[in-house]
C-alpha positions as CSV (number, residue, x, y, z in Angstrom):
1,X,73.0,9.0,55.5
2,X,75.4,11.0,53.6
3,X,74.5,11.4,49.7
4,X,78.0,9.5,48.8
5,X,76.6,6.3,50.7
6,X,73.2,6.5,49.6
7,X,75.0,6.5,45.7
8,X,76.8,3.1,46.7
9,X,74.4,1.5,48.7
10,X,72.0,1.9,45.1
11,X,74.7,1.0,43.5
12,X,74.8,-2.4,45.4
13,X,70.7,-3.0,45.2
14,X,70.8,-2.6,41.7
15,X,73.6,-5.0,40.8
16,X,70.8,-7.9,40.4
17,X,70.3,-6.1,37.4
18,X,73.5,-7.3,35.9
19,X,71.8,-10.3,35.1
20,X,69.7,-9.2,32.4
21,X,73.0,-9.1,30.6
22,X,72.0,-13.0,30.3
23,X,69.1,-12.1,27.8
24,X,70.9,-10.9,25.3
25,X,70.9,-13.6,22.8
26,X,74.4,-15.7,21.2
27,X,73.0,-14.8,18.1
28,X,75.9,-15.2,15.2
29,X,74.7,-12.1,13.6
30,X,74.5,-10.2,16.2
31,X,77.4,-8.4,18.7
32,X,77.5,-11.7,21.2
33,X,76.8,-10.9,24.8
34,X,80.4,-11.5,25.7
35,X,82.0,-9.2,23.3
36,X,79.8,-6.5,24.4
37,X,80.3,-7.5,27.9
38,X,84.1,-7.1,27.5
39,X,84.3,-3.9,25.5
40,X,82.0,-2.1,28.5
41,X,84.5,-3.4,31.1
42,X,87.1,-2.1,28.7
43,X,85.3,1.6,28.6
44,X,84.8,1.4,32.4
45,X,88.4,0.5,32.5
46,X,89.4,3.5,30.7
47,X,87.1,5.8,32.6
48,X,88.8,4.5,35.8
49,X,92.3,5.2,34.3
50,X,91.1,8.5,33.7
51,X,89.6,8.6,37.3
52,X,92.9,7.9,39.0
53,X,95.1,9.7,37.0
54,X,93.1,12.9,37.1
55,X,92.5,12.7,41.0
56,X,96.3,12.2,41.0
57,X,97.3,15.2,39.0
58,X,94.9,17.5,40.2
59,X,92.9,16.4,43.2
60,X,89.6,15.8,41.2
61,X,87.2,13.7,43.5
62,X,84.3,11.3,42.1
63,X,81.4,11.3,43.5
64,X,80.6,8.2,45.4
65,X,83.4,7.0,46.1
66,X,85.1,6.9,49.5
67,X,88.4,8.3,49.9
68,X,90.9,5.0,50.0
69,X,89.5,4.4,46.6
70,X,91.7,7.8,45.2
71,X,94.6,6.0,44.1
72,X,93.4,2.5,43.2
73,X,90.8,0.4,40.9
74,X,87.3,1.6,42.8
75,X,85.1,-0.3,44.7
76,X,82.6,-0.3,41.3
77,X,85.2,-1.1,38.6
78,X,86.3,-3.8,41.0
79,X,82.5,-5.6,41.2
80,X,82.1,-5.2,37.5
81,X,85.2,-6.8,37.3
82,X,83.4,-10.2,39.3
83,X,80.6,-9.3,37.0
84,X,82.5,-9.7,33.9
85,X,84.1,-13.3,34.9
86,X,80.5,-14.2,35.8
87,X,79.3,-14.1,32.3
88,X,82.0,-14.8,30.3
89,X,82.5,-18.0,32.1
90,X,79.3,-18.9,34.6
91,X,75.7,-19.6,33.7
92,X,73.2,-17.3,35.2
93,X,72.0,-20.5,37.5
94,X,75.3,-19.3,39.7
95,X,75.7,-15.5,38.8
96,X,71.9,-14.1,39.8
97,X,71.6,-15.8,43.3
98,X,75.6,-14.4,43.3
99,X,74.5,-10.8,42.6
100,X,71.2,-10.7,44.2
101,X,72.5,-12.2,47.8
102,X,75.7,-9.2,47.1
103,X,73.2,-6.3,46.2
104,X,71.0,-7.0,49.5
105,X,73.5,-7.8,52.0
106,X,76.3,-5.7,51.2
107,X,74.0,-2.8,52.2
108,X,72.5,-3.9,54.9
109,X,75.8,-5.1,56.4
110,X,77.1,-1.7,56.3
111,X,73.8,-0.3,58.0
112,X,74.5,-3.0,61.2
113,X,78.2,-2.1,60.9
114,X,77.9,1.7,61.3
115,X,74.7,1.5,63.8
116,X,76.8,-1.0,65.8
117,X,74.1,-3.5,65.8
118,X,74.1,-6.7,67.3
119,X,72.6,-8.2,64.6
120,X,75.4,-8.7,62.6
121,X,76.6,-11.0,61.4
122,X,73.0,-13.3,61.9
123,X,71.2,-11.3,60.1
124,X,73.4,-10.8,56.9
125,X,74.2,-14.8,57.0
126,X,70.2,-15.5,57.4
127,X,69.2,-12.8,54.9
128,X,72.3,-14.2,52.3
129,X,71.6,-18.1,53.1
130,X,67.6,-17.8,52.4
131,X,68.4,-15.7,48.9
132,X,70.8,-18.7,47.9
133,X,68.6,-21.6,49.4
134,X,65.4,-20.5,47.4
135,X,67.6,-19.3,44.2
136,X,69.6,-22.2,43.7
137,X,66.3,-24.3,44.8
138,X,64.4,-22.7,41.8
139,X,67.2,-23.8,39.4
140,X,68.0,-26.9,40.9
141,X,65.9,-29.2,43.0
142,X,65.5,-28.3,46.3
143,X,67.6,-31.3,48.1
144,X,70.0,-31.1,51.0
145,X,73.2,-30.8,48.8
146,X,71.6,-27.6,48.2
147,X,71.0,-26.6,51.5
148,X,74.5,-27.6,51.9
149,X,76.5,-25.9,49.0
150,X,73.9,-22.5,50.0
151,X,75.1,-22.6,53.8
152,X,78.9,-22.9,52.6
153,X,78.2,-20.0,49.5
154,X,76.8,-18.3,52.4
155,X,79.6,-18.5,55.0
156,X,82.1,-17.2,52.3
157,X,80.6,-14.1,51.0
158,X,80.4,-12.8,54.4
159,X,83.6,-13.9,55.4
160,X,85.1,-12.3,51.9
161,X,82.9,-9.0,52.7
162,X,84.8,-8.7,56.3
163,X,88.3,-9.3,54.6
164,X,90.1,-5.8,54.6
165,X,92.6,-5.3,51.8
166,X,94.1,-2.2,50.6
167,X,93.9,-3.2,46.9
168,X,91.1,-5.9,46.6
169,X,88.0,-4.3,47.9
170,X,85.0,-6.6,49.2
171,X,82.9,-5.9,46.3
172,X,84.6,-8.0,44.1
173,X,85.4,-10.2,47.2
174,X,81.9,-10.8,47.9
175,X,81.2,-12.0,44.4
176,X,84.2,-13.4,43.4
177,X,84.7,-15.9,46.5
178,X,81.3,-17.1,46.8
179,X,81.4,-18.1,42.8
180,X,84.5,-20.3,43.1
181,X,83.2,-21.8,46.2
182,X,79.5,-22.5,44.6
183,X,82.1,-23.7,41.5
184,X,83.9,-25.9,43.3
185,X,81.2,-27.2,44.8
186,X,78.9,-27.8,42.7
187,X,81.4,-29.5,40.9
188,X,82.5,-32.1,43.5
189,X,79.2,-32.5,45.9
C-alpha cells in the first residue's frame, strides 16, 4: 500500500472520532460547539482555497490526496463538509453510527475493490448493516423498524460510495445520503 492510501485510509478509520465534537457542552459562557464547529470548517475551507490555488499556479501537490482531487474541493474538505451538517443540525443518535459505518467500510471497500475481491459488495453491506443495526439499537430499542430503517441506511451508503462524480466525491456521499435517508426515515416509519 502506497503511503498516500495508507494517509486516507487513517483518515477514514479515524472519522468516528468526529463524534466527540458532541461533548463539548452548549454552555452560554462558553464558545458553543456549533460556532466552533463552523469557524474550523471555515479554516479548512481556507486551507483548501489555498490548496487549489497553489497547486494551480505552481504545481504544488498535497500529500494524500489523489490526483483528480488537484483542481476541486478534496475528498477530506468534502467529508468534513457531511460532518459539519451532522452537528449543526443532527443528534449524535444519527451522526456516530453515520461516521463509524463510513470510517470502517469506506476502507475496506477500497481494499476488495483494488484486490478484485469477490467479496464486495456482501461484505461492505454486512460489515455497514451490523454497525447501524447494533448502533441505532443502543440508542433506540432494538425493534424491526430498526432493522428496517438500518438495512435501507445501509443500502444507501454503499450505493452513494459507488456513485462516481467528478465534483461530489463519495466521502461526503457516503455520509451525506445515508443521513437524509436515516432522516427521512426515521421521520416517517
Amino acid at each position: 500500500m502506497e503511503r498516500g492510501e495508507i494517509l486516507r485510509k487513517t483518515a477514514h478509520m479515524c472519522a468516528p472520532l468526529f463524534a466527540l465534537a458532541y461533548l463539548i457542552p452548549d454552555d452560554p459562557g462558553m464558545i458553543s460547539r456549533d460556532v466552533l464547529a463552523i469557524v474550523l470548517w471555515l479554516v479548512f475551507l481556507f486551507v483548501e482555497i489555498y490548496r487549489i490555488h497553489s497547486r494551480i499556479r505552481n504545481g504544488k501537490e498535497f500529500p494524500g490526496l489523489r490526483p483528480y482531487e488537484s483542481k476541486r474541493p478534496s475528498a477530506a474538505f468534502q467529508m468534513c463538509t457531511a460532518f459539519l451538517i451532522m452537528i449543526l443540525f443532527f443528534p449524535v443518535e444519527y451522526a456516530f453510527p453515520l461516521l463509524l459505518g463510513f470510517g470502517i467500510t469506506d476502507p475496506l471497500i477500497g481494499i476488495l475493490r483494488k484486490r478484485g475481491s469477490k467479496m464486495y459488495p456482501a461484505l461492505p453491506l454486512l460489515v455497514y448493516f451490523m454497525i447501524m443495526s447494533v448502533s441505532l439499537s443502543i440508542s433506540f430499542e432494538l425493534s424491526f423498524r430498526i432493522i428496517a430503517i438500518s438495512l435501507l441506511v445501509t443500502i444507501s451508503a454503499i450505493s452513494a460510495e459507488s456513485y462516481r462524480n467528478r465534483i461530489v466525491d463519495d466521502d461526503f456521499l457516503m455520509l451525506f445520503v445515508p443521513l437524509m435517508v436515516l432522516w427521512i426515515l426515521d421521520s416517517i416509519i
